[in-house]
Residue frames as a rotation matrix with the C-alpha (Angstrom) as fourth column:
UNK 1
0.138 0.701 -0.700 -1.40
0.575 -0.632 -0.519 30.08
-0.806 -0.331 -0.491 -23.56
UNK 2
0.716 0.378 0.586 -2.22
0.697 -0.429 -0.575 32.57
0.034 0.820 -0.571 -26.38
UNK 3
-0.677 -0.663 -0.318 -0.28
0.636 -0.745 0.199 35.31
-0.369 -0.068 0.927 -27.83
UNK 4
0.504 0.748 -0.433 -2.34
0.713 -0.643 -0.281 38.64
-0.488 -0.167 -0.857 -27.67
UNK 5
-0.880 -0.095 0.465 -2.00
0.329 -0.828 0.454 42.31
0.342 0.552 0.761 -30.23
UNK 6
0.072 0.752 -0.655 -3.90
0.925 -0.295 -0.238 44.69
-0.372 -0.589 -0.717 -28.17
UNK 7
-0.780 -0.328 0.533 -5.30
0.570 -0.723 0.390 47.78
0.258 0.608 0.751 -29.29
UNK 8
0.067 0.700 -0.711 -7.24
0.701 -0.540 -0.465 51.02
-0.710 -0.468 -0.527 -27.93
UNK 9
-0.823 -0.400 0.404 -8.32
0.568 -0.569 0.595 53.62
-0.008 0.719 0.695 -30.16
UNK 10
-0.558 0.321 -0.765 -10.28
0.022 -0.916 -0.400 56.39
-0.829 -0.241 0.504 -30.77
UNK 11
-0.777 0.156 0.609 -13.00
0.627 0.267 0.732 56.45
-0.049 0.951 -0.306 -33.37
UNK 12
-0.892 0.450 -0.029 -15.58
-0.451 -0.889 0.084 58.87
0.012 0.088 0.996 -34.60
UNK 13
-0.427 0.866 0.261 -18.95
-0.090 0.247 -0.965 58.30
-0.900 -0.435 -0.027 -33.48
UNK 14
0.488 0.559 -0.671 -20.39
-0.666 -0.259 -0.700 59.23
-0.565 0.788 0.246 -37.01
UNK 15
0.031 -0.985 -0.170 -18.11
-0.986 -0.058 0.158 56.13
-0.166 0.163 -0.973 -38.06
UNK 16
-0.221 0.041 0.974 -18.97
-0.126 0.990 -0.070 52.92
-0.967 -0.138 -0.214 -36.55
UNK 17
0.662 0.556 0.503 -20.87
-0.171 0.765 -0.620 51.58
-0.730 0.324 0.602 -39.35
UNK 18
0.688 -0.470 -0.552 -17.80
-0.635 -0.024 -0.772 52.28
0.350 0.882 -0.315 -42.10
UNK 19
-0.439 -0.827 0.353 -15.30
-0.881 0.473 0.014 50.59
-0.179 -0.304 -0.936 -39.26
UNK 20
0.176 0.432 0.885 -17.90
-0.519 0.804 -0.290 47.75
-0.837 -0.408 0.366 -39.01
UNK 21
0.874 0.341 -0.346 -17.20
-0.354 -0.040 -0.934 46.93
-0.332 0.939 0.086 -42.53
UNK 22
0.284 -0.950 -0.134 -13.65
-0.599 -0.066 -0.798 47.50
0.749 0.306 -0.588 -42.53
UNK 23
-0.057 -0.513 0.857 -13.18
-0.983 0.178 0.041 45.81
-0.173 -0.840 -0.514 -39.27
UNK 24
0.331 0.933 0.144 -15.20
-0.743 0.351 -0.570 42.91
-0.582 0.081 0.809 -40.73
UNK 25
0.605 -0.760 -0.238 -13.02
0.327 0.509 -0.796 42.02
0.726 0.404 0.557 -43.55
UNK 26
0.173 -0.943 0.286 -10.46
-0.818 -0.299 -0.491 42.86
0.548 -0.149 -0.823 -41.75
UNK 27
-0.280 -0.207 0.937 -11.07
-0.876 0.454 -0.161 39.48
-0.392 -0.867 -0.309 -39.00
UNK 28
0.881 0.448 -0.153 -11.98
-0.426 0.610 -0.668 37.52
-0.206 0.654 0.728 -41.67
UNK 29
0.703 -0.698 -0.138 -8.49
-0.297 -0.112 -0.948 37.87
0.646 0.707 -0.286 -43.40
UNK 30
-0.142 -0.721 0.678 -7.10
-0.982 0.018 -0.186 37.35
0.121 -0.693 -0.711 -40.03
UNK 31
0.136 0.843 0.520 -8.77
-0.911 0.313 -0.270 34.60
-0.390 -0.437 0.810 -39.31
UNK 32
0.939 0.298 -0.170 -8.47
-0.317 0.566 -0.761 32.94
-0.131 0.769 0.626 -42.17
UNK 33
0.649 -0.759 -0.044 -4.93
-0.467 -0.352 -0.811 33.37
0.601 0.547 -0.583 -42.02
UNK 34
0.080 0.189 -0.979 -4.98
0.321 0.925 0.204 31.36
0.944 -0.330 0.014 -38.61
UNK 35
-0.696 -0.191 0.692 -5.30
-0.629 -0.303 -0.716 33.85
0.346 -0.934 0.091 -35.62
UNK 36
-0.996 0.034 -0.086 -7.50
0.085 0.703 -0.706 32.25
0.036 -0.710 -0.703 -33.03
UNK 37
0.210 0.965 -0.154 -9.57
0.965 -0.230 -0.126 35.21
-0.157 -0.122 -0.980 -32.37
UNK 38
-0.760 -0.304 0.574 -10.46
0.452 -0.882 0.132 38.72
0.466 0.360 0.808 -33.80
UNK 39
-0.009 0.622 -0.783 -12.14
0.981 -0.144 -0.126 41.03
-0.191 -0.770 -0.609 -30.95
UNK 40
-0.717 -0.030 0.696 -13.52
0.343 -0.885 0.315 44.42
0.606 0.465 0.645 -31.79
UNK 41
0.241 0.863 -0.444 -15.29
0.968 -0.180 0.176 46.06
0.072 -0.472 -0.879 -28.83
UNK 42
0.076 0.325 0.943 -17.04
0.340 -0.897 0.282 49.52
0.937 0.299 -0.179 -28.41
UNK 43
-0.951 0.168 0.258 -16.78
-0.277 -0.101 -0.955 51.61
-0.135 -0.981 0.143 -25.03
UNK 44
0.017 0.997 -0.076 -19.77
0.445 0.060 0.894 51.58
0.896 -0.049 -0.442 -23.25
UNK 45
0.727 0.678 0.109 -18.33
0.354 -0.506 0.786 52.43
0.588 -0.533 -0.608 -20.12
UNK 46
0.253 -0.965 0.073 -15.47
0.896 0.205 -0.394 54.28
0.365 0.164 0.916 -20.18
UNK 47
0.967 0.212 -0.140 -15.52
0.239 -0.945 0.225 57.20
-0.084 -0.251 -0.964 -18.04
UNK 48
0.399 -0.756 0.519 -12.91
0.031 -0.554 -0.832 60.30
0.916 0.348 -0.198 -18.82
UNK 49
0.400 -0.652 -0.644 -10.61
0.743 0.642 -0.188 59.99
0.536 -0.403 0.741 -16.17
UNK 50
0.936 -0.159 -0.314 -8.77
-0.009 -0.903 0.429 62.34
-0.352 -0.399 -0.847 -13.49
UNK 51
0.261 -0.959 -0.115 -5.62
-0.688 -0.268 0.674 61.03
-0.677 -0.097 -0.730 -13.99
UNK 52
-0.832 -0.554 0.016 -5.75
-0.367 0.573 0.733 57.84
-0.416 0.604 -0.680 -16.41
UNK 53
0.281 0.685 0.672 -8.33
-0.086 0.715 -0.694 56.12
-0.956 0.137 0.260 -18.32
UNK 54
0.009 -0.140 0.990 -9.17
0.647 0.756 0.101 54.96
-0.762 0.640 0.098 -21.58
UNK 55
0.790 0.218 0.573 -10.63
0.560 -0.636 -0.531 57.85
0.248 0.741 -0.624 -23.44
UNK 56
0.805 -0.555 -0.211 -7.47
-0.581 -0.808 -0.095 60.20
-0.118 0.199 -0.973 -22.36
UNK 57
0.151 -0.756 0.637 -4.98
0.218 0.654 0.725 57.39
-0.964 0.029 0.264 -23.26
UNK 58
-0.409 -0.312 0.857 -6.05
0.900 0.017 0.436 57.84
-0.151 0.950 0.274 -26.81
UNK 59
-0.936 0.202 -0.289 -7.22
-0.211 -0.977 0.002 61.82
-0.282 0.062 0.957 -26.43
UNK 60
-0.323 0.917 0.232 -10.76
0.889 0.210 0.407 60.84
0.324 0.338 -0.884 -27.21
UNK 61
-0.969 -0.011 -0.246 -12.52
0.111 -0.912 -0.394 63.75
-0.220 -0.409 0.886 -27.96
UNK 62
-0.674 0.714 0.189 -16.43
-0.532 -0.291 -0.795 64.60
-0.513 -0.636 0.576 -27.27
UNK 63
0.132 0.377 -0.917 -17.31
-0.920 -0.298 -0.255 63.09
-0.370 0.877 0.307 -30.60
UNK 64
-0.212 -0.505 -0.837 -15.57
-0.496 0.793 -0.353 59.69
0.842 0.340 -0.418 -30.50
UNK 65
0.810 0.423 0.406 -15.68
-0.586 0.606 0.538 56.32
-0.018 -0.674 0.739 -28.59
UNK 66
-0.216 -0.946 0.243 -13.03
-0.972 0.232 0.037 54.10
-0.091 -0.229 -0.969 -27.58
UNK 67
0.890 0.340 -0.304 -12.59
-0.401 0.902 -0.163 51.14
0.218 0.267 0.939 -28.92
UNK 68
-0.174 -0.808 0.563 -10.77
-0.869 0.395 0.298 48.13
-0.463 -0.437 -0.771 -27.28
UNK 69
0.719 0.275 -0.638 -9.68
-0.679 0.472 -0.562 45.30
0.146 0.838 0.526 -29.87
UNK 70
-0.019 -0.891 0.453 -7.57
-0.759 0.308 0.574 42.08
-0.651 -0.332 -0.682 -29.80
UNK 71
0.226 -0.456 -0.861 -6.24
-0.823 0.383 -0.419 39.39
0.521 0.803 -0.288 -31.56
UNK 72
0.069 -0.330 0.941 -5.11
-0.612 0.731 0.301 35.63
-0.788 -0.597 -0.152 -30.17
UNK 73
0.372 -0.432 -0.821 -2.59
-0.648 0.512 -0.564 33.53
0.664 0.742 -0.090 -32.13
UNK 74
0.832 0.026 -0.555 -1.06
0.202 0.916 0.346 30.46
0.517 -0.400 0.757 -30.60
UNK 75
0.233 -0.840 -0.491 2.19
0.880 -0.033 0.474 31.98
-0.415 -0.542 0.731 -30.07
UNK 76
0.221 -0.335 -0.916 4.47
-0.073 -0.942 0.327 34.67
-0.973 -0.005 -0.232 -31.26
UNK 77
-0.630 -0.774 0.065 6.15
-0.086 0.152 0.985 33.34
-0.772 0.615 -0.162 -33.94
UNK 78
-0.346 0.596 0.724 2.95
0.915 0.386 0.119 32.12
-0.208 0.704 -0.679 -35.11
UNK 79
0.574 0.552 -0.605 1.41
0.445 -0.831 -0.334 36.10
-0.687 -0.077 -0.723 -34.69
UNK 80
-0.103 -0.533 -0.840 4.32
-0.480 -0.713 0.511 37.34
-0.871 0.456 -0.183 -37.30
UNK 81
-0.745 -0.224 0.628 3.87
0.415 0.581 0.700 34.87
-0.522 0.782 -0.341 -39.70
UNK 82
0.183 0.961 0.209 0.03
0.962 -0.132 -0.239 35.64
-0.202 0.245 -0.948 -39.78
UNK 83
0.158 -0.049 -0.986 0.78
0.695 -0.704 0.146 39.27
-0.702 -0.708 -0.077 -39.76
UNK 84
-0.545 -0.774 -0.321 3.37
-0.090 -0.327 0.941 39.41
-0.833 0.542 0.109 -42.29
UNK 85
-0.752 0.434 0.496 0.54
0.630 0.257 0.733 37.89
0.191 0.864 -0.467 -44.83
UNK 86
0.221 0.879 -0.423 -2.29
0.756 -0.428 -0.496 39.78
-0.617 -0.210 -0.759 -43.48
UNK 87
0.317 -0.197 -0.928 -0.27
-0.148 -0.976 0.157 43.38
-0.937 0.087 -0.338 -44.51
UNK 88
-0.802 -0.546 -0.241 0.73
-0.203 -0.130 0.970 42.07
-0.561 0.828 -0.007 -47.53
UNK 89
-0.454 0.593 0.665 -2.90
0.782 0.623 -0.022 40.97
-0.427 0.510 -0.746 -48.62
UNK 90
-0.885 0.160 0.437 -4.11
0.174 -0.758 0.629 43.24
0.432 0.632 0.643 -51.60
UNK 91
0.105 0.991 -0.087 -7.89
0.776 -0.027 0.631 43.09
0.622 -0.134 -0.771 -49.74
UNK 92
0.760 0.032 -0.649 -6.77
0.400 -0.809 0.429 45.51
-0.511 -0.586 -0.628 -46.86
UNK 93
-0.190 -0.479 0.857 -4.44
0.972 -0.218 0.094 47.41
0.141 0.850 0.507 -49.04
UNK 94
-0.471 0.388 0.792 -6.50
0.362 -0.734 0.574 49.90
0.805 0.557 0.206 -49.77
UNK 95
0.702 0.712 0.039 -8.62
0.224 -0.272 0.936 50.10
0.677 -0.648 -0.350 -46.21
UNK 96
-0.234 -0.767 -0.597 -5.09
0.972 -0.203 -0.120 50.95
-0.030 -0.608 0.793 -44.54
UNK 97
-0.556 -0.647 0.523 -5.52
0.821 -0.524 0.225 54.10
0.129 0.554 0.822 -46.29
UNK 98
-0.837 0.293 0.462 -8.82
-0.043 -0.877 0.479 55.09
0.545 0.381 0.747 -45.20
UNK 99
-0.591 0.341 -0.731 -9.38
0.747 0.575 -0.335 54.14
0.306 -0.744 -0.594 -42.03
UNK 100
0.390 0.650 0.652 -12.38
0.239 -0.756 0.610 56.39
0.889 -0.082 -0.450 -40.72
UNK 101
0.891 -0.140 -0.431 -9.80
0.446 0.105 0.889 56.85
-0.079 -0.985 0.156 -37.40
UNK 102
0.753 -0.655 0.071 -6.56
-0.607 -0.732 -0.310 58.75
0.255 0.190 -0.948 -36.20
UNK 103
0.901 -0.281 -0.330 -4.05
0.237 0.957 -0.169 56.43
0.364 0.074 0.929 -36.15
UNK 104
-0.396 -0.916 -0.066 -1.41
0.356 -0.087 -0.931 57.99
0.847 -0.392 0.360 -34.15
UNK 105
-0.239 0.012 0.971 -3.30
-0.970 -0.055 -0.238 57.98
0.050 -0.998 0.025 -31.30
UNK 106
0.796 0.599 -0.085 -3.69
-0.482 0.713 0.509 54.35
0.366 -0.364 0.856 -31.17
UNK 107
-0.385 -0.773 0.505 -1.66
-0.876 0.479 0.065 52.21
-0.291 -0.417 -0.861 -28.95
UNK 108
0.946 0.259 -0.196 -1.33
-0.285 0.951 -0.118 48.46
0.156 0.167 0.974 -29.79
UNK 109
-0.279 -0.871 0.404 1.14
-0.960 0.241 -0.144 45.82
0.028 -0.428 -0.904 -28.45
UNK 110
0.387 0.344 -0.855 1.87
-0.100 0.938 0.332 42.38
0.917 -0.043 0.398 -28.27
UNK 111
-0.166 -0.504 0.847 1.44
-0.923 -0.223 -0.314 40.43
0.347 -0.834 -0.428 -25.39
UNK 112
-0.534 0.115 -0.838 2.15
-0.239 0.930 0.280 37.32
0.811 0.350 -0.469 -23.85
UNK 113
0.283 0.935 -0.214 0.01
-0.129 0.258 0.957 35.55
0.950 -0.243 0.194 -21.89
UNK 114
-0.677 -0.321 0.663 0.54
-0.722 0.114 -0.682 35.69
0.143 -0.940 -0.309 -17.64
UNK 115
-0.923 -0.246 0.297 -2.90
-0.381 0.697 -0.607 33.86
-0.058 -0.673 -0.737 -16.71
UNK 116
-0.613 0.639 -0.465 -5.59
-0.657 -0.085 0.749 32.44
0.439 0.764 0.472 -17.92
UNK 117
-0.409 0.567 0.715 -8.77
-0.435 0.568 -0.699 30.54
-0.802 -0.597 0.014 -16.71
């Protein structure tokens, strides 16, 4: 079963189309590099929670949408290799630096797979 790099953020509504761009190369490079799959989805229906949800996981404020994103590599070992080249690849370099997002509110983790159909 796959190994999984999940990831919830917060993005500015006035935004999408610069992430689409950046997110773009960005699953290419991954890709290419041999993840499985690169998944970039938009809320749609993420209501604000009393006590938990998505938008107050990553503070999402009135202006912004939550985006839930993953990744699928064969294994771990294989997810650091890919990794370790992705961050070192001079194409995203520069789009670390200027993501259109707050990056300390995102959470991301790896996980392994429990069950799958």
């Amino acid at each position: 079963m796959p190994y999984v790099d999940g990831f919830v953020l917060a993005m500015p509504k006035d935004k999408l189309e610069e992430y689409r761009k950046i997110a773009t190369k960005a699953g290419e490079i991954w890709m290419e590099y041999g993840a499985l799959s690169y998944v970039e989805c938009v809320g749609d229906d993420t209501p604000y929670g009393e006590l938990t949800s998505f938008p107050r996981a990553v503070m999402a404020k009135d202006d912004e949408v939550v985006f839930f994103s993953w990744i699928t590599y064969e294994s771990r070992e294989q997810r650091d290799e890919i990794n370790a080249k992705v961050m070192a690849d001079p194409r995203l370099s520069s789009d670390a630096e200027c993501m259109p997002f707050d990056g300390k509110r995102m959470i991301y983790g790896g996980f392994k797979s429990f069950v799958q159909f």
